[in-house]
Biopython code that builds the backbone (N, CA, C, O; Angstrom):
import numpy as np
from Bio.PDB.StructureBuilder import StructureBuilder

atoms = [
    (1, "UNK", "N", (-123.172, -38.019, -21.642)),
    (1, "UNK", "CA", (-124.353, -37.246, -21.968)),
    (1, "UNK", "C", (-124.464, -37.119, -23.491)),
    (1, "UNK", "O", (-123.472, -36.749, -24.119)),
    (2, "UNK", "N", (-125.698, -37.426, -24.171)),
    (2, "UNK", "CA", (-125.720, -37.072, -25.180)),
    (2, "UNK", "C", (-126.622, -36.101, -25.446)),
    (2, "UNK", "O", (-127.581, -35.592, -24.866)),
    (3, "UNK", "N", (-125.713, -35.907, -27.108)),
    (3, "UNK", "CA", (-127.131, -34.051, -27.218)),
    (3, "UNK", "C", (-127.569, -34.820, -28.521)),
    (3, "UNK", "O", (-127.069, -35.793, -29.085)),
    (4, "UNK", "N", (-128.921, -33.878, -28.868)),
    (4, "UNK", "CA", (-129.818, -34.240, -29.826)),
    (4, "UNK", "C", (-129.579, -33.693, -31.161)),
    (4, "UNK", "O", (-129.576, -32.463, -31.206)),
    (5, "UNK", "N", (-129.406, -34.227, -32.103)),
    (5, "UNK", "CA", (-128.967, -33.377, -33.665)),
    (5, "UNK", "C", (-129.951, -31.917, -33.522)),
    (5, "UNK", "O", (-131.041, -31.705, -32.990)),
    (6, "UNK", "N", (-129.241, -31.286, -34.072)),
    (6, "UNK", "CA", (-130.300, -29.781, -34.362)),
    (6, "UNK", "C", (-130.818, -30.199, -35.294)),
    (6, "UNK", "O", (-130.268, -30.789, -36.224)),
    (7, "UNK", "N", (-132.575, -29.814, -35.106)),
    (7, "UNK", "CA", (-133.623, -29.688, -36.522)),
    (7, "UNK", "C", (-133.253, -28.964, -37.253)),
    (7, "UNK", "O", (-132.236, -28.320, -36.995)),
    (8, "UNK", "N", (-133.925, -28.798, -38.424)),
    (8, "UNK", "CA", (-133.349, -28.003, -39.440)),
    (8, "UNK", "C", (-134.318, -26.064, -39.157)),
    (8, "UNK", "O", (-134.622, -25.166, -39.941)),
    (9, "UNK", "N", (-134.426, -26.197, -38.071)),
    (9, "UNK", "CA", (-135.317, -24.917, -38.125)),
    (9, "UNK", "C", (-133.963, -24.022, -37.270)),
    (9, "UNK", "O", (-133.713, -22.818, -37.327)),
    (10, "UNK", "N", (-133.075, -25.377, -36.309)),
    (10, "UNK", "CA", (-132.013, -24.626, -35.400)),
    (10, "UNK", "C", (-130.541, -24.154, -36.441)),
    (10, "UNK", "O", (-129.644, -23.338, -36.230)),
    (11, "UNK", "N", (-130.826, -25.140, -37.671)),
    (11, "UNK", "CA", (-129.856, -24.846, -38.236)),
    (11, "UNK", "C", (-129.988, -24.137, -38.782)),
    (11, "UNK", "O", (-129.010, -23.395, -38.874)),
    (12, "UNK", "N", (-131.145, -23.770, -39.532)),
    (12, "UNK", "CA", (-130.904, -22.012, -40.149)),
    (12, "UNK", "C", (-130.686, -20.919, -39.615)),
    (12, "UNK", "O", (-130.098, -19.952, -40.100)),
    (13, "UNK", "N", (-131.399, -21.093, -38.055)),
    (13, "UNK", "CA", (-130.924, -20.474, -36.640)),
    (13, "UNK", "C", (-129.163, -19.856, -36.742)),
    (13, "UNK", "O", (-128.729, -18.743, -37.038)),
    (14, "UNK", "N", (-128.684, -20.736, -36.474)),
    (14, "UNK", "CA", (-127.433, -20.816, -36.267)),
    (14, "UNK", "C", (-126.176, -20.642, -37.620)),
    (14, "UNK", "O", (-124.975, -20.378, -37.570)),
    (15, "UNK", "N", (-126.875, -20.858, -38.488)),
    (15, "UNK", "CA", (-126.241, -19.787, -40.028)),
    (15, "UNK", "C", (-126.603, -18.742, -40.264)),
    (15, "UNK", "O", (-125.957, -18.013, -41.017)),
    (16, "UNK", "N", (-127.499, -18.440, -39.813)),
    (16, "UNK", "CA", (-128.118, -16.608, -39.270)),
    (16, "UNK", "C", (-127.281, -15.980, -38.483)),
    (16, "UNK", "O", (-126.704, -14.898, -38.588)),
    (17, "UNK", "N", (-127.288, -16.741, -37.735)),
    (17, "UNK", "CA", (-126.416, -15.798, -36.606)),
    (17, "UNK", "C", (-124.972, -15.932, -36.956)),
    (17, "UNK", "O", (-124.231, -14.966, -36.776)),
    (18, "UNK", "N", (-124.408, -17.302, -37.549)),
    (18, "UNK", "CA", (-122.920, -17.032, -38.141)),
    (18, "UNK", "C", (-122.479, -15.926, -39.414)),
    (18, "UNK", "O", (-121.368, -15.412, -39.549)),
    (19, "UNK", "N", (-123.663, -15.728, -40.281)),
    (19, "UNK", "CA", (-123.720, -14.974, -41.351)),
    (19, "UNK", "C", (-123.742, -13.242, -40.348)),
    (19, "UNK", "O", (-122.869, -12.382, -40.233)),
    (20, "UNK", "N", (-124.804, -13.310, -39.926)),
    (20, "UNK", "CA", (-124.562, -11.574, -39.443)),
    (20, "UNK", "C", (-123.271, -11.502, -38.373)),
    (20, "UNK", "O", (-122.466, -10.575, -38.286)),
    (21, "UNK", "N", (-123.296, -12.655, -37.635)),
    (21, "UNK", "CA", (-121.626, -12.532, -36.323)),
    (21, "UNK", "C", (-120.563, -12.048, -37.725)),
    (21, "UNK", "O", (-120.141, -10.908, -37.923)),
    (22, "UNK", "N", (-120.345, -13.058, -38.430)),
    (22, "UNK", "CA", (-119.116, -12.475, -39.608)),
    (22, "UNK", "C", (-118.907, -10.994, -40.323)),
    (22, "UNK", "O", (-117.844, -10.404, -40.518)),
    (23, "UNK", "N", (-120.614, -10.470, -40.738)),
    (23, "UNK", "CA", (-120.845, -9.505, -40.918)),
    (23, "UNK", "C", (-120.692, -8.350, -40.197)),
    (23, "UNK", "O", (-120.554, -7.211, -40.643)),
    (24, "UNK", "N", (-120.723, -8.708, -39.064)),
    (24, "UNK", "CA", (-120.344, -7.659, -38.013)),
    (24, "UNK", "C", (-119.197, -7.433, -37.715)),
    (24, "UNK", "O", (-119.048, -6.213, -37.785)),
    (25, "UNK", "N", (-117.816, -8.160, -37.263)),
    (25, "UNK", "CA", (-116.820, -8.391, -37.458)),
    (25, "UNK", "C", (-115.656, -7.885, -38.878)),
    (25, "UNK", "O", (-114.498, -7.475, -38.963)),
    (26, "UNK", "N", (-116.605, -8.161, -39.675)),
    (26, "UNK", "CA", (-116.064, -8.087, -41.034)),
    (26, "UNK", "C", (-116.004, -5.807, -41.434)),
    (26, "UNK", "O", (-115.381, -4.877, -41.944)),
    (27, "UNK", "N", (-116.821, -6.095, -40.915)),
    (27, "UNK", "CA", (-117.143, -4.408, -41.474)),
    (27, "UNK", "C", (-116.205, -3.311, -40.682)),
    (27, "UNK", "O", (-115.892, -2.264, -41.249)),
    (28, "UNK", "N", (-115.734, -3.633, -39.217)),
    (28, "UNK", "CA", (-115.033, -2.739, -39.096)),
    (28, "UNK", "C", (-113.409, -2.992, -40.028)),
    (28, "UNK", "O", (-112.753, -2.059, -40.491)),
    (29, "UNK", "N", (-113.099, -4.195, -40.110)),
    (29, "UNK", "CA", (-112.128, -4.099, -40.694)),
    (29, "UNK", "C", (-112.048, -3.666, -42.279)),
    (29, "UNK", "O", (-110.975, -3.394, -42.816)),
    (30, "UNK", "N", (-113.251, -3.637, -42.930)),
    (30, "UNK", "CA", (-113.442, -2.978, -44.105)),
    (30, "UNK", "C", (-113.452, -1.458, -44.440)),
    (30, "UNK", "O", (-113.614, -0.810, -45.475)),
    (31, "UNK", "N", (-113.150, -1.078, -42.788)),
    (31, "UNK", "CA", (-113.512, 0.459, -42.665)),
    (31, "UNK", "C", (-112.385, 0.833, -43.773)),
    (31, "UNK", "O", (-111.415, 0.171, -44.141)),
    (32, "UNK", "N", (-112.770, 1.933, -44.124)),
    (32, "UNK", "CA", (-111.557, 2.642, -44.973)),
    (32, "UNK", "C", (-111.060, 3.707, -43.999)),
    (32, "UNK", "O", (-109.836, 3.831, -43.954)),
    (33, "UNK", "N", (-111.685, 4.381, -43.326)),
    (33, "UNK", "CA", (-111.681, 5.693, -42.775)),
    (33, "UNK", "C", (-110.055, 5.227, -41.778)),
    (33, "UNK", "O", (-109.752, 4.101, -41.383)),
    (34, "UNK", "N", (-109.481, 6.168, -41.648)),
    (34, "UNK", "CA", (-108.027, 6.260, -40.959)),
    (34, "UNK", "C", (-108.594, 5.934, -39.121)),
    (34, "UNK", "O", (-109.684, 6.113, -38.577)),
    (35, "UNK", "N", (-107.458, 5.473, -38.674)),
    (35, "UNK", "CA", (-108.111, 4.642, -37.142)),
    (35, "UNK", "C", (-107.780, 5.955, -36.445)),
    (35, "UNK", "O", (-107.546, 6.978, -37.088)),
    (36, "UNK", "N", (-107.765, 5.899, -34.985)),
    (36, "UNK", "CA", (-108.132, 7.005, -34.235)),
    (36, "UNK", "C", (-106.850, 6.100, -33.005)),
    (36, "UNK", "O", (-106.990, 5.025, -32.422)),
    (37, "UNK", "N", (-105.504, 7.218, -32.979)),
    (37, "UNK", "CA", (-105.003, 6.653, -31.805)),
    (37, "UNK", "C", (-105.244, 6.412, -30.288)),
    (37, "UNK", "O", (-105.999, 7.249, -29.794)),
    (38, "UNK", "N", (-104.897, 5.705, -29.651)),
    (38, "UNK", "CA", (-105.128, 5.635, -28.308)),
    (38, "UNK", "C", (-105.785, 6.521, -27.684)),
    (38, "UNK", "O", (-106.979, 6.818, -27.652)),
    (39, "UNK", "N", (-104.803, 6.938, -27.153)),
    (39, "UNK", "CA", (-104.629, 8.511, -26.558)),
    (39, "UNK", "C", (-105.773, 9.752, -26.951)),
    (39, "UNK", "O", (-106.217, 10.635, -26.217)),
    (40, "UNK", "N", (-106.074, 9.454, -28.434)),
    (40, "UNK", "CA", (-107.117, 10.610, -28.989)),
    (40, "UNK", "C", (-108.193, 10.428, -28.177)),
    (40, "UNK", "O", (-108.679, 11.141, -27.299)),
    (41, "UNK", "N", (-108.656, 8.758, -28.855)),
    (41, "UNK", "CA", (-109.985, 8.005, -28.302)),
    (41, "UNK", "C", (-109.865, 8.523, -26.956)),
    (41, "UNK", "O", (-110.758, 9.306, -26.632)),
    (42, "UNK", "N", (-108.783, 8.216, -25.910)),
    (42, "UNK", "CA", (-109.166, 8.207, -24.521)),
    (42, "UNK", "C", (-109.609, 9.651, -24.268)),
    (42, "UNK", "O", (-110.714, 9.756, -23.737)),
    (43, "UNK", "N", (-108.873, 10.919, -24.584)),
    (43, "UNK", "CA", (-109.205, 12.159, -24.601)),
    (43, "UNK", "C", (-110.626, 12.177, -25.177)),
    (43, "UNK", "O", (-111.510, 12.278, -24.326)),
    (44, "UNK", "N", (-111.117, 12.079, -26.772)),
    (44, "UNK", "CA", (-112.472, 12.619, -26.768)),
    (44, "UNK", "C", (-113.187, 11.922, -25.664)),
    (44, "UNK", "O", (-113.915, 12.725, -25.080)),
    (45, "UNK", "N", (-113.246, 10.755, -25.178)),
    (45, "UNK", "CA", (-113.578, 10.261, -24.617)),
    (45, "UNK", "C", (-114.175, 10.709, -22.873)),
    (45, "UNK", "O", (-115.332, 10.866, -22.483)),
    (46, "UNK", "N", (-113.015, 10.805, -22.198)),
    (46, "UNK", "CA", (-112.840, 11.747, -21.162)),
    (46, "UNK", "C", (-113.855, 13.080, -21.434)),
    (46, "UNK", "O", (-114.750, 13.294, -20.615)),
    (47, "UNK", "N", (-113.733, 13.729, -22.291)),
    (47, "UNK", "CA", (-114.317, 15.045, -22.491)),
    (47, "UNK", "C", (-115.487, 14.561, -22.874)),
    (47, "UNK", "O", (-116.195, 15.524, -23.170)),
    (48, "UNK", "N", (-116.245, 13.232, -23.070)),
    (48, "UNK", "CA", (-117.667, 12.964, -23.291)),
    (48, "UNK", "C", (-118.355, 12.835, -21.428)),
    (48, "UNK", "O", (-119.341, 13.142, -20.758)),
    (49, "UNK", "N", (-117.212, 12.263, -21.330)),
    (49, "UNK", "CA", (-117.552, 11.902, -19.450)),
    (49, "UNK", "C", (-118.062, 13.172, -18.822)),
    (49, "UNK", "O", (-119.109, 13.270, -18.182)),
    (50, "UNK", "N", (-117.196, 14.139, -19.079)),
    (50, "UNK", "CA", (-117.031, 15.326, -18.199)),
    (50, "UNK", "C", (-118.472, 15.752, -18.389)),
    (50, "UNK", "O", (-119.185, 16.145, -17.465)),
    (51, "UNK", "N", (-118.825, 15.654, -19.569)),
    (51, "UNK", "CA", (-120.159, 16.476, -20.396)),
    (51, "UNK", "C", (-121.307, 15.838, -19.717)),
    (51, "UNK", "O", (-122.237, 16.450, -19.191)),
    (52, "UNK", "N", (-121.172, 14.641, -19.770)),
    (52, "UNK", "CA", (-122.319, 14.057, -19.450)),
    (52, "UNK", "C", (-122.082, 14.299, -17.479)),
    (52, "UNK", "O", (-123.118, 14.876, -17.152)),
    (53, "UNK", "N", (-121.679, 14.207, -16.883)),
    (53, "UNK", "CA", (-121.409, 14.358, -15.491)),
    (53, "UNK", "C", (-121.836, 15.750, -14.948)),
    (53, "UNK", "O", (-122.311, 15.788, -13.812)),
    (54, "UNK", "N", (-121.678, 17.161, -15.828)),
    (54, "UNK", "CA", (-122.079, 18.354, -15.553)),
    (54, "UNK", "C", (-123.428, 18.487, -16.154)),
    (54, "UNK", "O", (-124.124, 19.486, -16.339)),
    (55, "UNK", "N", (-123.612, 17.312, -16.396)),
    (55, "UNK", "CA", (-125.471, 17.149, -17.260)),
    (55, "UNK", "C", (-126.099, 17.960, -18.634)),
    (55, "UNK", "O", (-127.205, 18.115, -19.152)),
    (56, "UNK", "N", (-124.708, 18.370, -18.885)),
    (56, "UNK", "CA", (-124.161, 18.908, -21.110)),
    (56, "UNK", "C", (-125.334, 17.833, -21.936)),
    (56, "UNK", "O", (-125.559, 16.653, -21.667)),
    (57, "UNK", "N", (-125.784, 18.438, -22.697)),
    (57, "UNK", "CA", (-125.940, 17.512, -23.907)),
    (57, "UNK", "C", (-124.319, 17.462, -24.625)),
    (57, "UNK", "O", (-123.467, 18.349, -24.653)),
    (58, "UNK", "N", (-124.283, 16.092, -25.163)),
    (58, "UNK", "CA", (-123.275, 15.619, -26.013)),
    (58, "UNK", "C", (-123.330, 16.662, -27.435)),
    (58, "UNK", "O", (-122.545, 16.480, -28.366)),
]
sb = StructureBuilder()
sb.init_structure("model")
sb.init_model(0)
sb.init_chain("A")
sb.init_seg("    ")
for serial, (resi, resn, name, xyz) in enumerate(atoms, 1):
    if name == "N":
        sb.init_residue(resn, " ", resi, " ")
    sb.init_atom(name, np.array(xyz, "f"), 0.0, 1.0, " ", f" {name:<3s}", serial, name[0])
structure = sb.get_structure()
């Protein structure tokens, strides 16, 4: 099977989307802010569930 070269309209396409995919990727690891252990995350977490389940605003 063969495929067809990308036009040049797919290739700017597709450096768009590699430029913001990287960008997206890139930024959490730029975070400065201190990470959030396991266990915390799963707790606030849990206590977002509960809220939303007894029909709480967040």
């Amino acid at each position: 099977m063969k495929t067809k070269m990308p036009g040049p309209q797919q290739l700017l396409e597709k450096e768009a989307y590699d430029a913001w995919f990287k960008a997206q990727v890139q930024a959490p690891l730029d975070d400065s802010r201190p990470s959030i252990p396991d266990e915390e995350a799963r707790r606030i977490f849990a206590i977002k569930r509960e809220k939303l389940r007894q029909g709480k605003k967040l």
